[in-house]
C-alpha positions as a printed NumPy array, in Angstrom:
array([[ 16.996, -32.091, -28.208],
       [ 18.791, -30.415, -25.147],
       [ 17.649, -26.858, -25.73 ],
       [ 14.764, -28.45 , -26.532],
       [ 14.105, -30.303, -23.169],
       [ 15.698, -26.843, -21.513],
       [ 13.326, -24.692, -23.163],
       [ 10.227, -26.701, -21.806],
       [ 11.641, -27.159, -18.016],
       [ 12.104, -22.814, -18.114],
       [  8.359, -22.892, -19.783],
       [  7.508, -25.263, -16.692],
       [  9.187, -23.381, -14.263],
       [  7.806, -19.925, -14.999],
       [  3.856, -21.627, -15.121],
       [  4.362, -22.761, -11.917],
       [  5.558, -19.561, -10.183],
       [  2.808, -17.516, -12.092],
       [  0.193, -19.713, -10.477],
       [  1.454, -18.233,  -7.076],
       [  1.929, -15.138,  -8.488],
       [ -1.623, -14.716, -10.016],
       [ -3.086, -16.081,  -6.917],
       [ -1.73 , -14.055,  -4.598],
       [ -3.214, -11.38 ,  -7.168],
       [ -6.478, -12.778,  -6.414],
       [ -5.896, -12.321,  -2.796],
       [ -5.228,  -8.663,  -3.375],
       [ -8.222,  -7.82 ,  -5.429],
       [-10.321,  -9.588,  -2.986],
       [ -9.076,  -7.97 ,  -0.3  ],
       [ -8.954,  -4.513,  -1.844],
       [-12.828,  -5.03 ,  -3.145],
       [-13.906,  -6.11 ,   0.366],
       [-12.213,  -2.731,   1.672],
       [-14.051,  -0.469,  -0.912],
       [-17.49 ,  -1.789,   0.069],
       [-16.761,  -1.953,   3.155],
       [-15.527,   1.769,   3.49 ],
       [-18.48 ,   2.98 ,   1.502],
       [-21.231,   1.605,   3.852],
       [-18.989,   3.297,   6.566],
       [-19.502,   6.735,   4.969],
       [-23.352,   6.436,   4.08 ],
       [-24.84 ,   9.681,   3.762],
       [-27.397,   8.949,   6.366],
       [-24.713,   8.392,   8.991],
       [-22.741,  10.749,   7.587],
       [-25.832,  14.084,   7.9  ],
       [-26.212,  12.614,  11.333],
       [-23.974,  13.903,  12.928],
       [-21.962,  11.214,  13.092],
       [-17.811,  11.01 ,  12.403],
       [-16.629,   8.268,  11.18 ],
       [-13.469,   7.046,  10.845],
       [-11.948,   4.489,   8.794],
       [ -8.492,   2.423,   9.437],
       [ -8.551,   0.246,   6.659],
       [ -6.289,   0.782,   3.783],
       [ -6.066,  -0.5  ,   0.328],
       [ -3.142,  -3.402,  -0.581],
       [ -0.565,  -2.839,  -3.01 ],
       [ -0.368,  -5.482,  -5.879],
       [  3.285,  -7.146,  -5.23 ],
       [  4.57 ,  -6.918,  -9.141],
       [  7.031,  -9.39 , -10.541],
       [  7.662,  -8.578, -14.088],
       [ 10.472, -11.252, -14.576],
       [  8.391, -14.07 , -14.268],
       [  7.346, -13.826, -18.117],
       [ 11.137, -15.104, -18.698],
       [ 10.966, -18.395, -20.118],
       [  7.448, -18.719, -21.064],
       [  7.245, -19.464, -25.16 ],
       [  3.771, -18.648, -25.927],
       [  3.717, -15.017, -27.16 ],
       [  0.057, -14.216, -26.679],
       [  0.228, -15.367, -23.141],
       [  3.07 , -13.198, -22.695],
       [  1.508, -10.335, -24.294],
       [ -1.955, -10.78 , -21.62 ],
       [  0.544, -10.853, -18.394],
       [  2.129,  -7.571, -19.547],
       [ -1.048,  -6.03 , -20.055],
       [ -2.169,  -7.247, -16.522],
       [  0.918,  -5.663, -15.255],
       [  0.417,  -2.701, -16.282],
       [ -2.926,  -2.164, -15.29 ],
       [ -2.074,  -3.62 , -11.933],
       [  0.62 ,  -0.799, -11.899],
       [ -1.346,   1.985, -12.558],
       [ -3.866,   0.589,  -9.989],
       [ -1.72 ,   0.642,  -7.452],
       [ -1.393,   4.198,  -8.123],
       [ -4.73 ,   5.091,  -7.984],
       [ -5.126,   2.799,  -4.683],
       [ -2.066,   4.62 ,  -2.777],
       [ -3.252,   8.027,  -3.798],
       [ -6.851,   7.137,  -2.083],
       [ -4.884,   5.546,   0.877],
       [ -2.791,   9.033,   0.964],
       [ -5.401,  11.518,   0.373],
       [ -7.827,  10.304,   3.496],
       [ -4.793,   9.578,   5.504],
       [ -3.582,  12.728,   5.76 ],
       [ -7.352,  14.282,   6.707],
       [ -8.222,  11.705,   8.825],
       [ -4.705,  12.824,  11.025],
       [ -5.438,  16.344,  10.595],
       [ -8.722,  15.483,  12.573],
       [ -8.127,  12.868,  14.418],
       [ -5.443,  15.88 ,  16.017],
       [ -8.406,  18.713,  15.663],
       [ -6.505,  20.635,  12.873],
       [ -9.484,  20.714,  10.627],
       [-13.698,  21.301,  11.14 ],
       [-15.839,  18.441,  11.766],
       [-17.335,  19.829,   8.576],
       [-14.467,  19.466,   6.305],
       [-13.616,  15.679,   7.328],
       [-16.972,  14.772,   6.216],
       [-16.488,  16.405,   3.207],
       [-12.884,  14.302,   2.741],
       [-15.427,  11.517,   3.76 ],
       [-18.047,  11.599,   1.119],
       [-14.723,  12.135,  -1.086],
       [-13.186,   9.043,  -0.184],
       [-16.409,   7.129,  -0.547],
       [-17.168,   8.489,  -4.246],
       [-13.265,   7.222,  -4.542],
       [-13.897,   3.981,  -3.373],
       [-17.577,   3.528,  -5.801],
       [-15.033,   4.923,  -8.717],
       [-12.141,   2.12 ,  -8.141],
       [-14.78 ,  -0.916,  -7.933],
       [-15.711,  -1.359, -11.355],
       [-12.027,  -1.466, -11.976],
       [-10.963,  -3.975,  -9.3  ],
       [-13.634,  -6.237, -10.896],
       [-12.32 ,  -6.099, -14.354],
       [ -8.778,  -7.174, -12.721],
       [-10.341,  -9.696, -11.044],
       [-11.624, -11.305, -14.548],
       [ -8.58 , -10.286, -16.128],
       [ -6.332, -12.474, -13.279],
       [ -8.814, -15.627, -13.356],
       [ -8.559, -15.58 , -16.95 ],
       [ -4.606, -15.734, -16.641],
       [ -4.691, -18.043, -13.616],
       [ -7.151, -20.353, -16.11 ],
       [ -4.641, -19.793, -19.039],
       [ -1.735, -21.032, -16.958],
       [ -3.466, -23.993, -15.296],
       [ -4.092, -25.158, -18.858],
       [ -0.424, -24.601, -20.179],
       [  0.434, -26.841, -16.994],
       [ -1.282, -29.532, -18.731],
       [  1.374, -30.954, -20.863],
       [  0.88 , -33.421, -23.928],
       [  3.907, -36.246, -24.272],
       [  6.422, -35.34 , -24.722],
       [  7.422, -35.647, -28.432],
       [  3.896, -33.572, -29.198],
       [  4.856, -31.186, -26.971],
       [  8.419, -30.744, -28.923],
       [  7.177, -30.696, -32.11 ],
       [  4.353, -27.947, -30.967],
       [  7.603, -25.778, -28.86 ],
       [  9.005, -25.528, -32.095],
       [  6.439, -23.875, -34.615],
       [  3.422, -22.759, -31.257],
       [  3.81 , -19.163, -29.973],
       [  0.356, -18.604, -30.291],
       [ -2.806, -20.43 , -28.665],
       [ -4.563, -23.016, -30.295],
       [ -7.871, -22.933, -32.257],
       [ -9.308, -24.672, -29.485],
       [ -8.171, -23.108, -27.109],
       [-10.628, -20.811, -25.784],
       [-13.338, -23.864, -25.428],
       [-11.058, -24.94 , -23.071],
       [-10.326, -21.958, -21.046],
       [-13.994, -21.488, -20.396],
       [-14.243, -24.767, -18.557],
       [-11.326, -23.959, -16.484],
       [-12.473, -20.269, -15.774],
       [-15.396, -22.169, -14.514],
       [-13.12 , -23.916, -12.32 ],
       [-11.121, -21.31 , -10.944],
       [-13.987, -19.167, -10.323],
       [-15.186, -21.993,  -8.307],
       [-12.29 , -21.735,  -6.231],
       [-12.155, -18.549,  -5.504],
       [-15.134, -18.695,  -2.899],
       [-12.815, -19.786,  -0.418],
       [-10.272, -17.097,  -1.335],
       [-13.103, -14.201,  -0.953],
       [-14.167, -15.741,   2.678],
       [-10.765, -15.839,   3.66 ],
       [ -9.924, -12.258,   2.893],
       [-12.908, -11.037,   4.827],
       [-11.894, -13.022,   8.092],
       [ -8.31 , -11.889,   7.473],
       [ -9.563,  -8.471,   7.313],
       [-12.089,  -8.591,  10.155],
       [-10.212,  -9.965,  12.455],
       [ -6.917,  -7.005,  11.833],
       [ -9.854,  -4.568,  12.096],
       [-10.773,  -6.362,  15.737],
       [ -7.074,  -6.147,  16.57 ],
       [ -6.756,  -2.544,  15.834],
       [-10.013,  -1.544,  17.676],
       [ -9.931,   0.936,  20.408],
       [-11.623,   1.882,  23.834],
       [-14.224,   4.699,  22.443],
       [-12.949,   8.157,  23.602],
       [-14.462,  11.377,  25.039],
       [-17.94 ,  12.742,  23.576],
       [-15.501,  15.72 ,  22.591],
       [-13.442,  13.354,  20.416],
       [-14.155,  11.992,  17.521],
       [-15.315,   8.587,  17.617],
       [-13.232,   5.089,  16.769],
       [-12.926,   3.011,  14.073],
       [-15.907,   1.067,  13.107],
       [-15.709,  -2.869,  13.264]])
């Protein structure tokens, strides 16, 4: 009965630090979403034939990985789905520092004048295709993480304990039920997540007001946009 009762406080222990976990994920994607819209309605074409030089400071957040917190979780599918997540979070990540790196290094070149006018907005319009191709993606994490975040807010919800021992002892798998259930709590998390999506913009606004600068010479190129 020990191991038992051990083997459902670990269970316990690792729901409860995935709920952080997968919300802090949330905070990520929402932050990293508001970025790549944001960033492509700095490089619209119309400003962009203008004449006009924008630059952008923003970059895209890394996902913060933890692969250990799977350890002590008993339901094998569940396991399965956060592995999965990781991994695609991984490779995003990837694809999200390469797009940071890539416009970094032009925007420096001509923020110093060691490349044309003409070949920053061509970096530009390639940074802003980036950002349209990485959306769709950051949206399918985003269902991917409430669907986890659901999944472990309903594992939370423990029967009595003698159910729950006899079920630890033959249930790796979800119930037949199961996914009734998760659709009412997606419902609920997705609910939630309105306040997470407003505070990411404010966050984000106000480091872009903290950043801004005094706009230079006409000879210069111009600053940031708020």
């Amino acid at each position: 009965m020990k191991k038992v009762y051990d083997r459902k406080e670990k269970n316990h222990t690792s729901l409860v630090r995935l709920q952080h976990y997968f919300n802090d994920c949330l905070n990520t994607t929402s932050d990293n979403l508001y970025i790549a819209n944001d960033c492509i309605g700095v490089f619209t074409e119309a400003r962009l034939i203008s004449g006009n030089r924008p630059i952008y400071m923003n970059v895209f957040h890394q996902y913060q990985l933890d692969t250990e917190l799977m350890i002590g979780l008993t339901n094998l599918d569940f396991i399965n789905e956060i592995a999965s997540l990781n991994t695609s979070l991984k490779k995003m990540n990837e694809s999200l520092a390469t797009i940071n790196r890539a416009y970094g290094q032009i925007r420096d070149a001509f923020i110093s004048k060691t490349i044309s006018g003409s070949d920053y907005l061509e970096n530009a319009r390639l940074t802003r295709d980036r950002c349209a191709q990485v959306i769709p993606f950051l949206n399918q994490a985003n269902e991917d993480i409430v669907r986890l975040f659901a999944i472990t807010n309903l594992l939370m919800k423990n029967p009595p304990f003698l159910v729950w021992v006899t079920q630890a002892l033959v249930r790796t798998k979800y119930p037949k039920e199961f996914e009734m259930l998760l659709e009412r709590e997606t419902v609920a998390v997705k609910a939630g997540m309105e306040a997470i999506t407003k505070a990411s913009e404010q966050r984000i606004r106000q480091a872009e007001a903290g950043a801004a600068q005094p706009r230079p010479a006409t000879d210069a190129p111009p600053a940031a946009r708020h």
